[in-house]
C-alpha positions in Angstrom: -98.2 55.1 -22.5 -99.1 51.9 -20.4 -95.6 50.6 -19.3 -97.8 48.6 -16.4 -96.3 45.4 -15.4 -92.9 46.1 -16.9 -90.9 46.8 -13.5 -87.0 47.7 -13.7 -84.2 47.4 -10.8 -81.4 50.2 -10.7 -78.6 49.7 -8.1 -76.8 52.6 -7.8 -74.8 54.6 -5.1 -75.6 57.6 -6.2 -78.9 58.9 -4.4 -79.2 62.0 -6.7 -78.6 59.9 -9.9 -80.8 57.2 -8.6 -83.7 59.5 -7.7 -83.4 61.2 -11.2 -83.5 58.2 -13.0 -86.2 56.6 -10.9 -88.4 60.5 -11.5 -87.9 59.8 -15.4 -88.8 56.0 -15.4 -91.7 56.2 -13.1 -93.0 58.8 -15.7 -93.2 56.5 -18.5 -95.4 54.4 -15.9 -92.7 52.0 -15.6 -92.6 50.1 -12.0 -89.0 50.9 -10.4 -87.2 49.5 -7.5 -84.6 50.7 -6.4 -80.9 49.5 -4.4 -77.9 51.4 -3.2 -75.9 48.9 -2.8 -74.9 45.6 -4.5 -76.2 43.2 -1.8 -79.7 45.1 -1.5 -79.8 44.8 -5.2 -79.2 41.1 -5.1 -82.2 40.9 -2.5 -84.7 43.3 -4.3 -83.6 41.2 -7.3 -85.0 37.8 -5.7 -87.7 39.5 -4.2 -89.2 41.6 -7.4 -88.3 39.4 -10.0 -87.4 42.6 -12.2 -88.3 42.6 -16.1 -85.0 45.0 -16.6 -82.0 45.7 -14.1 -79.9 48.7 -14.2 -76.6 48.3 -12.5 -74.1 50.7 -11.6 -70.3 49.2 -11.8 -69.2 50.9 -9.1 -71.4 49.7 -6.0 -70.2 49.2 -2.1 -70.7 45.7 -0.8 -70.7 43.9 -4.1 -69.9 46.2 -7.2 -71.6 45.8 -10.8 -70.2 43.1 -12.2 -70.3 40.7 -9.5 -74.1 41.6 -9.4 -74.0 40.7 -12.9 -72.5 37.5 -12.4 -75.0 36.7 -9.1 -77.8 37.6 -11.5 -76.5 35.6 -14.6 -76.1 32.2 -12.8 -79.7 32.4 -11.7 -81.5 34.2 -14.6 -79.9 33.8 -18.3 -82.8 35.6 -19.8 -83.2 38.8 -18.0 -82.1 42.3 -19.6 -79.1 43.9 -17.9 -78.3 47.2 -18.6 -74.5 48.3 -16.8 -73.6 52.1 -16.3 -69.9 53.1 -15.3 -68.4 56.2 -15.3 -64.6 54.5 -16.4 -63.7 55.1 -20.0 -61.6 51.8 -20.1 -62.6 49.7 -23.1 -61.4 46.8 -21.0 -64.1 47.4 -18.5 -66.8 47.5 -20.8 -65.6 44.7 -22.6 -65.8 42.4 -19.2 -69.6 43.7 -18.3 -70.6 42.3 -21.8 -68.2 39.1 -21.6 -70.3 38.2 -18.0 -73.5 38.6 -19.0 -74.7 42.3 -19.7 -76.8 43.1 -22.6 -75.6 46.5 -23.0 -73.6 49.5 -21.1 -74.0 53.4 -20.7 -71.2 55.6 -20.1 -71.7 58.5 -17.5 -72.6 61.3 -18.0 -75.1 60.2 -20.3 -78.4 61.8 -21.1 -81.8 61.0 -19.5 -83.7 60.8 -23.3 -80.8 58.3 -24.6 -81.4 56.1 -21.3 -85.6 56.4 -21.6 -84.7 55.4 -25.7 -82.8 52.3 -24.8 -85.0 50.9 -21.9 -87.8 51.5 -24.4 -85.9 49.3 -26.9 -84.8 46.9 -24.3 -88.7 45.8 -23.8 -89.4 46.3 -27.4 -86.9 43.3 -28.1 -88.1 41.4 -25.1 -92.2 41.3 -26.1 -91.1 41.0 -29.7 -88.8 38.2 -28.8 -92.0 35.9 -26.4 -94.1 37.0 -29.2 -92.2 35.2 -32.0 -91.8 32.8 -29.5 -95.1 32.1 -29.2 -96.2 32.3 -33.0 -93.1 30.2 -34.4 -93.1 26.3 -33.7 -89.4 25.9 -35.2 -86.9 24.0 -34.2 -83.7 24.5 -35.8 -81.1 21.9 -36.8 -77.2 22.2 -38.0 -74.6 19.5 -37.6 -75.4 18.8 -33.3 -76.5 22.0 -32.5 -80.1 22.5 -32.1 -82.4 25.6 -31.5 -86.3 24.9 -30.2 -87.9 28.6 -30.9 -91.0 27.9 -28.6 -88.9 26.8 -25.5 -85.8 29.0 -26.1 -84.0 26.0 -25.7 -80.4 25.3 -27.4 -78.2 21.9 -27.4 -75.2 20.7 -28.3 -75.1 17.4 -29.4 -78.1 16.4 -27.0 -76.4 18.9 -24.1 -78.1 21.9 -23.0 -76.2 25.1 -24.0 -76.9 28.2 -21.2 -77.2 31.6 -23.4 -77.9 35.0 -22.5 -80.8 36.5 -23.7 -78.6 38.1 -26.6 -76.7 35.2 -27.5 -80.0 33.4 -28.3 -81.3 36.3 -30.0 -78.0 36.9 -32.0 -77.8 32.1 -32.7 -81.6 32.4 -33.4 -80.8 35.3 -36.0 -77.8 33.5 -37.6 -79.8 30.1 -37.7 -82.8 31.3 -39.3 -80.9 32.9 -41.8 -77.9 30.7 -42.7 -75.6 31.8 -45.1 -76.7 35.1 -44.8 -74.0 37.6 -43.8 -74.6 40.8 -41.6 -72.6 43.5 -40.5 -72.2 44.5 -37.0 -74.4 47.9 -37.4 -76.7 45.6 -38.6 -76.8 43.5 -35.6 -76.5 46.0 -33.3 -79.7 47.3 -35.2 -81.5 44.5 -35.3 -80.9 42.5 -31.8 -80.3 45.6 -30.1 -82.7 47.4 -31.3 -81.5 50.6 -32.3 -77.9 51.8 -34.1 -75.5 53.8 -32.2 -72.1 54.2 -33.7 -68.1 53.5 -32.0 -70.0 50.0 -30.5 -69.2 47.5 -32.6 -66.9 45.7 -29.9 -70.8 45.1 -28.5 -71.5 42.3 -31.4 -67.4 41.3 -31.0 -67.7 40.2 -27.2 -71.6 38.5 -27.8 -69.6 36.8 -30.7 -67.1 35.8 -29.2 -68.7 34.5 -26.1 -71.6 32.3 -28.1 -68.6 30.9 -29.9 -66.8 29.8 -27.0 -69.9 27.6 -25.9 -70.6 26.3 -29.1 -67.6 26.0 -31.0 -65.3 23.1 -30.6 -62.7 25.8 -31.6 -63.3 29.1 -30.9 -60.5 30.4 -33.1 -61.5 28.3 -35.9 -65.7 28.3 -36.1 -67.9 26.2 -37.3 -71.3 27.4 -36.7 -70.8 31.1 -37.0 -68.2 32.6 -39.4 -66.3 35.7 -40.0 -66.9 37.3 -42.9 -63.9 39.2 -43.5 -64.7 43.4 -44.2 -68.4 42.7 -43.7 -68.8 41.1 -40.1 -70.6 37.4 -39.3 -72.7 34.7 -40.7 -74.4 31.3 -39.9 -72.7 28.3 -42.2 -74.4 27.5 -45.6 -76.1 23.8 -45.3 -73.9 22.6 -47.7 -71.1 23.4 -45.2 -72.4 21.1 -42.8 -70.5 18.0 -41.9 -70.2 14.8 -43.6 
């Protein structure tokens, strides 16, 4: 396996987790830096220029999710990957509404982590790839999607998206009027299916909404299909 040039930041407190997890990566010849708290990771962070961050919630200094908010209003595009040992949906919830791609609840097994770092990359060369092969440029009543720069506007202003929110508009766009559940999404922009996660594709939802809607409650662009889950408007939807 030739994982070289793929390198992954985990900030986490806890030396014996950190060592373990930084064992099992380093065997699947990924490069991994490593922070124990959240300001170090904030500095490794500017320093390495990461391809992936792990971030623990709970951190001295700075915890997770302010990382996660340092990080996001610097870098829209890079994978971040939150683990917290709460149970509260509410905290979950908040790491994917500021900018996290996807969570792990502790204890959690080594092979599931390995499985979803794997599928993390997966989705980021198969995303620069498409990138690179499609010219489009996508066009809907103001809102505009350039493929090859990764570039979205709103009625000629730029929109900032995570890396999943483009995935999930570019998705929706090239496929308007086509409606997909939320195990399908998970499957297809997450890159695997695990089940109980479908608040996952509510919060990315509902957070590209609120910066390309007008109103939020009452969508446009992307609409709920009631019992099945999302889709993109039909062209003959669009405005007149």
């Amino acid at each position: 396996m030739d994982n070289n040039g793929k390198t992954i930041l985990i900030a986490e407190d806890n030396r014996d987790l950190l060592n373990l997890l930084k064992i099992n990566l380093t065997d699947q010849s990924y490069q991994v830096i490593t922070a124990t708290d959240g300001k170090k990771a904030m500095e490794a962070f500017h320093q390495e220029q990461p391809g992936l961050v792990i971030l623990d919630v709970m951190m001295p200094e700075m915890d997770g999710f302010d990382v996660c908010k340092a990080i996001r209003s610097e870098n829209k595009q890079v994978p971040i990957l939150m683990l917290t040992a709460k149970t509260e949906e509410v905290d979950k919830v908040l790491g994917l509404e500021i900018g996290a791609d996807d969570y792990m609840t502790k204890p959690f097994s080594i092979r599931e982590l390995l499985a979803r770092v794997k599928a993390i990359f997966r989705r980021v060369e198969v995303g620069l790839d498409s990138s690179v092969r499609e010219n489009s440029v996508y066009k809907f009543d103001g809102l505009m999607l350039d493929v090859s720069k990764r570039k979205v506007t709103l009625n000629g202003r730029p929109i900032e998206l995570t890396s999943k929110e483009y995935d999930l508009l570019h998705l929706f766009f090239s496929n308007p009027g086509k409606a997909y559940s939320r195990e399908e999404l998970l499957n297809t922009i997450w890159g695997y299916s695990f089940e109980g996660y479908s608040h996952t594709v509510n919060s990315h939802i509902n957070r590209l909404r609120s910066k390309i809607e007008d109103d939020a409650s009452d969508p446009h662009y992307i609409r709920t299909v009631w019992g099945v889950g999302y889709r993109f408007a039909d062209l003959e939807e669009a405005e007149v």
